[in-house]
Biopython code that builds the backbone (N, CA, C, O; Angstrom):
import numpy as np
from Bio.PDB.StructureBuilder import StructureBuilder

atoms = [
    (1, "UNK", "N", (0.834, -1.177, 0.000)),
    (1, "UNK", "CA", (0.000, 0.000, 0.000)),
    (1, "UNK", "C", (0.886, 1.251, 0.000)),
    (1, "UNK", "O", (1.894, 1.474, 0.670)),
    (2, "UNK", "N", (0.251, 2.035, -0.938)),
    (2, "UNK", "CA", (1.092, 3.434, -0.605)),
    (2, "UNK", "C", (1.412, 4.179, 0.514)),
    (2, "UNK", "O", (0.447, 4.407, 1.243)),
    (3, "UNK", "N", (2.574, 4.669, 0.905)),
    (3, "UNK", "CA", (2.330, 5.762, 1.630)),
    (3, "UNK", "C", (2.686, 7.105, 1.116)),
    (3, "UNK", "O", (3.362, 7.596, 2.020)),
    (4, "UNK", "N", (2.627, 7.660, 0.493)),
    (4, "UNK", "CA", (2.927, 9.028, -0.156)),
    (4, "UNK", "C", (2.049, 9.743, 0.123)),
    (4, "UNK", "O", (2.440, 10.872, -0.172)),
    (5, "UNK", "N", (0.834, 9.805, 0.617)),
    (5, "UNK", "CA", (0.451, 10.485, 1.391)),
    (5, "UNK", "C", (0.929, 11.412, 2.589)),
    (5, "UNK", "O", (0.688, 12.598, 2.813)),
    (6, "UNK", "N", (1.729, 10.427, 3.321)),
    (6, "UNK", "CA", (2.253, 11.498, 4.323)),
    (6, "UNK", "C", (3.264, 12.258, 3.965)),
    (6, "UNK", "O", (3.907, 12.797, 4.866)),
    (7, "UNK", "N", (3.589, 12.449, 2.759)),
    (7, "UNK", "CA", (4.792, 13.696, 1.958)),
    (7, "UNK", "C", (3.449, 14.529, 2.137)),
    (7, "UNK", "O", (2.254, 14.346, 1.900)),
    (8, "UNK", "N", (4.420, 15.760, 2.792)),
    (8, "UNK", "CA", (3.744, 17.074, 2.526)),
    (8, "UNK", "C", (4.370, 18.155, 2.236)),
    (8, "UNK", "O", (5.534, 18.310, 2.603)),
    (9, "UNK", "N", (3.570, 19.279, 1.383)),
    (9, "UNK", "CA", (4.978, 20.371, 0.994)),
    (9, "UNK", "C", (4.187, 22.003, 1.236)),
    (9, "UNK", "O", (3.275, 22.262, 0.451)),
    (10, "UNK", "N", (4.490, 22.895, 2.138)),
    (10, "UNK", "CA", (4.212, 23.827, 2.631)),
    (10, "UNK", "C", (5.414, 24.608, 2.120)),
    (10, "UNK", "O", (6.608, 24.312, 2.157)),
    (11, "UNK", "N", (4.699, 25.850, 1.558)),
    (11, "UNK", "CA", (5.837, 26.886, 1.138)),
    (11, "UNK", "C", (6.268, 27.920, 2.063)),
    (11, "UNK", "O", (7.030, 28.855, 1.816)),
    (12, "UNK", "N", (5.474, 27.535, 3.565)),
    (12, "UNK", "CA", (6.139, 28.096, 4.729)),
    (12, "UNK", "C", (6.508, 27.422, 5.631)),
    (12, "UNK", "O", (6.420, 27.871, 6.774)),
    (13, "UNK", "N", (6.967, 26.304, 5.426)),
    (13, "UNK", "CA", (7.169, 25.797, 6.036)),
    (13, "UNK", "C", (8.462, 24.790, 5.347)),
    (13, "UNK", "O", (8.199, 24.118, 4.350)),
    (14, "UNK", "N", (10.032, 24.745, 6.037)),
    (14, "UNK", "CA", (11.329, 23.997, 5.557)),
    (14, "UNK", "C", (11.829, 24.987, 4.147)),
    (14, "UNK", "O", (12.983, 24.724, 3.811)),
    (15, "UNK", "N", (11.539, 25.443, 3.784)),
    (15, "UNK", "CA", (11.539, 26.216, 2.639)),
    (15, "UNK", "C", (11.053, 25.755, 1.986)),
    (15, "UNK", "O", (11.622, 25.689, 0.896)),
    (16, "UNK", "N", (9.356, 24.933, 2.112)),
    (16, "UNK", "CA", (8.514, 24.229, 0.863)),
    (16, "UNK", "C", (9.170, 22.750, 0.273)),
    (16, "UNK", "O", (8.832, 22.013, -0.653)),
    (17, "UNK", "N", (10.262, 22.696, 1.267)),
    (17, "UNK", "CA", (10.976, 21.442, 0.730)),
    (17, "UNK", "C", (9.722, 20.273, 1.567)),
    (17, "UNK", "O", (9.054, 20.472, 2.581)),
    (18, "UNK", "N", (9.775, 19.077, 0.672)),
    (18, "UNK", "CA", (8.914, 17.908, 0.900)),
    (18, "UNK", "C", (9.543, 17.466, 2.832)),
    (18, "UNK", "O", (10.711, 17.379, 3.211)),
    (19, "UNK", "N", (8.509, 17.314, 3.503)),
    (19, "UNK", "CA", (8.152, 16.936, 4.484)),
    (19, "UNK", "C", (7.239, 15.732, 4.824)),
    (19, "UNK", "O", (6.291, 15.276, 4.185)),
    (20, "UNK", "N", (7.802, 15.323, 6.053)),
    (20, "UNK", "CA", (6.860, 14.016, 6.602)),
    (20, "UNK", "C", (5.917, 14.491, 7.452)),
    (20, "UNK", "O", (6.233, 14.719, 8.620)),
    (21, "UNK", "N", (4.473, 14.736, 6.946)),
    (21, "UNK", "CA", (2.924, 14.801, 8.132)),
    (21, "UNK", "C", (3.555, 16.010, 8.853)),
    (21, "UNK", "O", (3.738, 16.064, 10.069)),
    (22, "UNK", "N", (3.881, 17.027, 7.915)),
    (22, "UNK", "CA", (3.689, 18.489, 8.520)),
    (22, "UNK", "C", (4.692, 18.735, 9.964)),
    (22, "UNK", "O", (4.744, 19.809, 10.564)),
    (23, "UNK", "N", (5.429, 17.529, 10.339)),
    (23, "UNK", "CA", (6.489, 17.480, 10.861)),
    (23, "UNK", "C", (7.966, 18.100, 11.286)),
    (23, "UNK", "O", (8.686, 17.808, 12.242)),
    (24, "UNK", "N", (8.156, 19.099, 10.183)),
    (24, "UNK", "CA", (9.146, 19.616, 9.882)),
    (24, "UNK", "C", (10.659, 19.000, 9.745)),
    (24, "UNK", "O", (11.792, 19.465, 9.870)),
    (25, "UNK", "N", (10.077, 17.652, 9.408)),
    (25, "UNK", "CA", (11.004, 16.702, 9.227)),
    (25, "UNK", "C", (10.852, 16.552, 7.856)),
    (25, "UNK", "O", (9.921, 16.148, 7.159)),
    (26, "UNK", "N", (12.300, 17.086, 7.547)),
    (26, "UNK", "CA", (12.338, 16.754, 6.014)),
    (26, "UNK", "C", (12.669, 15.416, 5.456)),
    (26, "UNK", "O", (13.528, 14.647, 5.885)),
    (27, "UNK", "N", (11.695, 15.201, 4.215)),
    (27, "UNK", "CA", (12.123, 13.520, 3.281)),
    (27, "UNK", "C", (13.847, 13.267, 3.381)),
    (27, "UNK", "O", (14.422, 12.269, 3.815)),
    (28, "UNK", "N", (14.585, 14.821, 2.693)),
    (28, "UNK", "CA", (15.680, 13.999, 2.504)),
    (28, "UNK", "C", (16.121, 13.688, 3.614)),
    (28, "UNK", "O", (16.510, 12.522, 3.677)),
    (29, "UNK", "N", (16.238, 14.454, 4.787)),
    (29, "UNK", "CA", (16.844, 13.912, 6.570)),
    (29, "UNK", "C", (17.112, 12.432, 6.559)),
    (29, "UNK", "O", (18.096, 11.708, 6.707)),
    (30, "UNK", "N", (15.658, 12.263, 6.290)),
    (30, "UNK", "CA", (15.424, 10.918, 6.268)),
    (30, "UNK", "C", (15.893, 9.948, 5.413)),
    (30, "UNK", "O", (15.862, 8.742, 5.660)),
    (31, "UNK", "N", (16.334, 10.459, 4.396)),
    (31, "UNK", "CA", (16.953, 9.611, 3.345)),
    (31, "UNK", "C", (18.088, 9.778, 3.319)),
    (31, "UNK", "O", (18.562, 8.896, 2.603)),
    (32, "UNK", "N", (19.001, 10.545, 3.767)),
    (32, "UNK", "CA", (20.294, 10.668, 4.415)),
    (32, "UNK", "C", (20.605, 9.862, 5.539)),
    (32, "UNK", "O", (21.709, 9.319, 5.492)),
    (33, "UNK", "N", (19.781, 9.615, 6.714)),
    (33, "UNK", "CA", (20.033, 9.187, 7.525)),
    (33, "UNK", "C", (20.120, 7.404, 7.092)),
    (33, "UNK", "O", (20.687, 6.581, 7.811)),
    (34, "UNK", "N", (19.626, 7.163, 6.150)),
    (34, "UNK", "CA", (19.282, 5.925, 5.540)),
    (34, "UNK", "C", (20.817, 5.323, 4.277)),
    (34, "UNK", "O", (21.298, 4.205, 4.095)),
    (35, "UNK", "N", (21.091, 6.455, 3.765)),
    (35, "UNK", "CA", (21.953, 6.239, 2.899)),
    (35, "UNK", "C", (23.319, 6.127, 3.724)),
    (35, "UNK", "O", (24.337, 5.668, 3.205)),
    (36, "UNK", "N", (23.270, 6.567, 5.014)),
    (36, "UNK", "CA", (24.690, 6.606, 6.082)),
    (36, "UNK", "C", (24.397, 5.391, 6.967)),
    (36, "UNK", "O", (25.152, 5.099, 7.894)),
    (37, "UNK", "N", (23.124, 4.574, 6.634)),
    (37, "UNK", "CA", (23.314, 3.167, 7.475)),
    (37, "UNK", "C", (22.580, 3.118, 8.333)),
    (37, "UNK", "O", (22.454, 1.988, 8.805)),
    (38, "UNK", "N", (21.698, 4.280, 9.008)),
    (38, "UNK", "CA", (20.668, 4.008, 9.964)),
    (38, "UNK", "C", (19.578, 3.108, 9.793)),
    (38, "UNK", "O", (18.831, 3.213, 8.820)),
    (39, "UNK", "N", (19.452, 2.376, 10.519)),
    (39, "UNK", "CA", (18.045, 1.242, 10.308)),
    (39, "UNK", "C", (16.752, 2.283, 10.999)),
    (39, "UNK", "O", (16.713, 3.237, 11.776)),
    (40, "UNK", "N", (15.613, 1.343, 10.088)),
    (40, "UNK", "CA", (14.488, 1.955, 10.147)),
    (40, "UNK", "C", (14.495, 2.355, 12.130)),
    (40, "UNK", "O", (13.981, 3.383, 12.570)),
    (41, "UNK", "N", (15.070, 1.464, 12.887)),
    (41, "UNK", "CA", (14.367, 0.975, 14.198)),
    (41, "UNK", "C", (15.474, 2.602, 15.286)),
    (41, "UNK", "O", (15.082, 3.397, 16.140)),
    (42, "UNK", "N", (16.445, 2.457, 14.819)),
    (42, "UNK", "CA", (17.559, 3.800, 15.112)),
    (42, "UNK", "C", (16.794, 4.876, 14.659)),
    (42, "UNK", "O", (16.611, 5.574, 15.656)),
    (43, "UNK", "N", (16.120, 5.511, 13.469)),
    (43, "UNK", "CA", (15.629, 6.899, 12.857)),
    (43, "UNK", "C", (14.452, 6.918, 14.108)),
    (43, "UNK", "O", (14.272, 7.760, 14.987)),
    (44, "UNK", "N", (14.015, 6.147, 13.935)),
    (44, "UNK", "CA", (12.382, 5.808, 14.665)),
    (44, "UNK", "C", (12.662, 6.561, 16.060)),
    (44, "UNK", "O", (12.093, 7.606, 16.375)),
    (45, "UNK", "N", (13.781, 5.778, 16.992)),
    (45, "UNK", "CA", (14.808, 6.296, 18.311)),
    (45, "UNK", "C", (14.841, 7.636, 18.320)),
    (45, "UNK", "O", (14.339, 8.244, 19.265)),
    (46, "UNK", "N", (15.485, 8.353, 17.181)),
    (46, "UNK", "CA", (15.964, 9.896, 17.460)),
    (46, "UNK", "C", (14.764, 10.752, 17.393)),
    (46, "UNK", "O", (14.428, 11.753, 18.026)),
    (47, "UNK", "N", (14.028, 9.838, 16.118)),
    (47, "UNK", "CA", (12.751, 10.784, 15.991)),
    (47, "UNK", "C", (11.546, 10.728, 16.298)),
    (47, "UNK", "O", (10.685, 10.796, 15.420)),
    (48, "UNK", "N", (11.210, 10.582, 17.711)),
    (48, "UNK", "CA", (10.089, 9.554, 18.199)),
    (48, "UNK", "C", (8.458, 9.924, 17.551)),
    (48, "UNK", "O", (7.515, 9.138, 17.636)),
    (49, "UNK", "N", (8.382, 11.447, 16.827)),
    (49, "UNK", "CA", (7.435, 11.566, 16.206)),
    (49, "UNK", "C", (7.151, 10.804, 15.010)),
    (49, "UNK", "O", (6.022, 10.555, 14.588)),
    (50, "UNK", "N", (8.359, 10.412, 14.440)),
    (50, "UNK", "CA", (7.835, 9.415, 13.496)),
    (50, "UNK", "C", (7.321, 8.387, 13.272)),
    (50, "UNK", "O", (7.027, 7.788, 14.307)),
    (51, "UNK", "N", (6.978, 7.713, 12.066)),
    (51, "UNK", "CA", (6.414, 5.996, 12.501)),
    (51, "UNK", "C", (7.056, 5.545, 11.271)),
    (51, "UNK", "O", (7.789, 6.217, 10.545)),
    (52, "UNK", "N", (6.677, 4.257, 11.111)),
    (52, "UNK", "CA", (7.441, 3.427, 10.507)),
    (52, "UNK", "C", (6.886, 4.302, 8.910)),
    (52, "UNK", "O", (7.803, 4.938, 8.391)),
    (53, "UNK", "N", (6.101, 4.338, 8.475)),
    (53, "UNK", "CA", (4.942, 4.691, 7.492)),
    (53, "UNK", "C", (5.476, 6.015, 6.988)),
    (53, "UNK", "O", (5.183, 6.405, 5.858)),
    (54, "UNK", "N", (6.014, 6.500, 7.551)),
    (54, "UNK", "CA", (6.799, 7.576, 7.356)),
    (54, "UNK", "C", (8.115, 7.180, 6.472)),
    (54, "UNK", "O", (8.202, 7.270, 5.248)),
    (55, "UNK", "N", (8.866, 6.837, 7.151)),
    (55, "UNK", "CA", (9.942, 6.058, 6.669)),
    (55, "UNK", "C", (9.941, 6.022, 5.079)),
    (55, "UNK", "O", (10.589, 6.654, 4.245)),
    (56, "UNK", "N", (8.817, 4.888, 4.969)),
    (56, "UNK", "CA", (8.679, 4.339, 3.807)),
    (56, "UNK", "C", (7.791, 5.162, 2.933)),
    (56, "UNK", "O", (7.567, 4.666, 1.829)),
    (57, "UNK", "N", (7.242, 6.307, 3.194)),
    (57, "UNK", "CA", (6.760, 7.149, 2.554)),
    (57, "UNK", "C", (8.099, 8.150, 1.560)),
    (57, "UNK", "O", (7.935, 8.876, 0.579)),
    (58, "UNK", "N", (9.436, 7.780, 2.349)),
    (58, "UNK", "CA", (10.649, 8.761, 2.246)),
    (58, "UNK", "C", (11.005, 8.202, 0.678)),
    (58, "UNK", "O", (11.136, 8.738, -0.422)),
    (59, "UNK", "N", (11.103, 6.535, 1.321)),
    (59, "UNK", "CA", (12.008, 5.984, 0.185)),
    (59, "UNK", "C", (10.858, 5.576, -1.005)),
    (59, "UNK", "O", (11.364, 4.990, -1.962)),
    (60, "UNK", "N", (9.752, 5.742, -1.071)),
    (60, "UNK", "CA", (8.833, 5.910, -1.946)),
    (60, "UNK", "C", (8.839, 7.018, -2.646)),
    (60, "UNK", "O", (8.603, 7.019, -3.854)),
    (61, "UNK", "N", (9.097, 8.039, -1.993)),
    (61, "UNK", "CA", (9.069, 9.441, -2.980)),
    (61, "UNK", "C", (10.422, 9.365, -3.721)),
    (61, "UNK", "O", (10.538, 9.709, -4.897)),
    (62, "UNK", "N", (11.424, 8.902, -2.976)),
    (62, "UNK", "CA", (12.840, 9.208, -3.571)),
    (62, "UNK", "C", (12.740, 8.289, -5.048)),
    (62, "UNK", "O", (13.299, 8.509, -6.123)),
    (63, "UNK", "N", (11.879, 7.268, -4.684)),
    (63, "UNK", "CA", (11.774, 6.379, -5.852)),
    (63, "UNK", "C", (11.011, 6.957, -7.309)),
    (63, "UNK", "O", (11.350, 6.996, -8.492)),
    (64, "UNK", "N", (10.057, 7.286, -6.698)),
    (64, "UNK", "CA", (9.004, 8.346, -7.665)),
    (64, "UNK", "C", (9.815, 9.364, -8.231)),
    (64, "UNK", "O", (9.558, 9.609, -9.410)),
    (65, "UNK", "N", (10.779, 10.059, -7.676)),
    (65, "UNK", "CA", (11.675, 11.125, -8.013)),
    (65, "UNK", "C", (12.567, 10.558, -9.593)),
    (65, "UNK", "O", (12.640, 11.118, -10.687)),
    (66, "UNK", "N", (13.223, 9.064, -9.048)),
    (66, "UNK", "CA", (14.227, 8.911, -9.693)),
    (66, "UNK", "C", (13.300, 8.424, -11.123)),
    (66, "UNK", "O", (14.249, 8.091, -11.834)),
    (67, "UNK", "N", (12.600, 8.285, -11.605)),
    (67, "UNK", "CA", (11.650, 7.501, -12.452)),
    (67, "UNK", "C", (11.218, 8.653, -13.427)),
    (67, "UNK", "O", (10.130, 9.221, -13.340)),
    (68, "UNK", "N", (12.088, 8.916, -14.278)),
    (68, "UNK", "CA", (11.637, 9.900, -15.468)),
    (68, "UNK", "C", (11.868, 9.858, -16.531)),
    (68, "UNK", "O", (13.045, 9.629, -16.808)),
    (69, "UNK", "N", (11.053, 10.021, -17.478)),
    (69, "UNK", "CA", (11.338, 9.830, -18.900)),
    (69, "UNK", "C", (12.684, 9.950, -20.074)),
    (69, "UNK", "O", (13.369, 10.962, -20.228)),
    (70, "UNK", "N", (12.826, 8.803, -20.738)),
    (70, "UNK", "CA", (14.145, 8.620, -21.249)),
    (70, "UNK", "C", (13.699, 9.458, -22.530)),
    (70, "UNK", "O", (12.543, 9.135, -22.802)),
    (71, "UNK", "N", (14.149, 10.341, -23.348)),
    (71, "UNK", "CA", (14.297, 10.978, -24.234)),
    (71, "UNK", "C", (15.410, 10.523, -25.370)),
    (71, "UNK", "O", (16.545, 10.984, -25.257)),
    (72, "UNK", "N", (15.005, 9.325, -26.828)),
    (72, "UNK", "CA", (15.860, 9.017, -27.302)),
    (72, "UNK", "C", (15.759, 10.526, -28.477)),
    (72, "UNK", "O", (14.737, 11.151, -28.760)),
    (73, "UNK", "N", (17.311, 10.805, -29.021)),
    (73, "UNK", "CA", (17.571, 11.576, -30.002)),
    (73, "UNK", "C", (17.730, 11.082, -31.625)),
    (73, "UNK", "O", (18.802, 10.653, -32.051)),
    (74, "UNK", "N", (16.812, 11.173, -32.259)),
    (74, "UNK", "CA", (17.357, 10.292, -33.293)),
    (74, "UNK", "C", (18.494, 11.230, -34.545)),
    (74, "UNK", "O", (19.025, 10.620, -35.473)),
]
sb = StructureBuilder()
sb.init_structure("model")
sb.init_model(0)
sb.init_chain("A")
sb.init_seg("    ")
for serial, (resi, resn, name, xyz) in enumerate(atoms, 1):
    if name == "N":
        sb.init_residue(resn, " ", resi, " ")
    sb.init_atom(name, np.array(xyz, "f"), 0.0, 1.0, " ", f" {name:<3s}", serial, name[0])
structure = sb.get_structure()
């Protein structure tokens, strides 16, 4: 099931950069903290507002991000 729902993006809020549930916890934080080796169960620790659903809302968007149209030149 999706979670991309809980991405949210307020233009007063982080500088409009994508956020988790109005949190002020930004996606990439979270995807930094992930790419340096933190397990889901450690992020969860520092950031007790979060939930797991969150998490995976992060690496869902990052995924959605990377997924864009190939443009061949002939």
């Amino acid at each position: 099931m999706s979670e991309i729902h809980r991405i949210t993006v307020d233009p007063e809020q982080c500088g409009g950069r994508p956020t988790l549930r109005n949190l002020r916890i930004r996606v990439k934080d979270v995807l930094d903290l992930l790419a340096a080796g933190a397990s889901h169960a450690e992020i969860l620790q520092d950031y007790p507002a979060l939930e797991e659903g969150d998490i995976l809302a992060a690496l869902e968007y990052a995924a959605r991000q990377s997924d864009h149209p190939v443009l061949h030149v002939a």
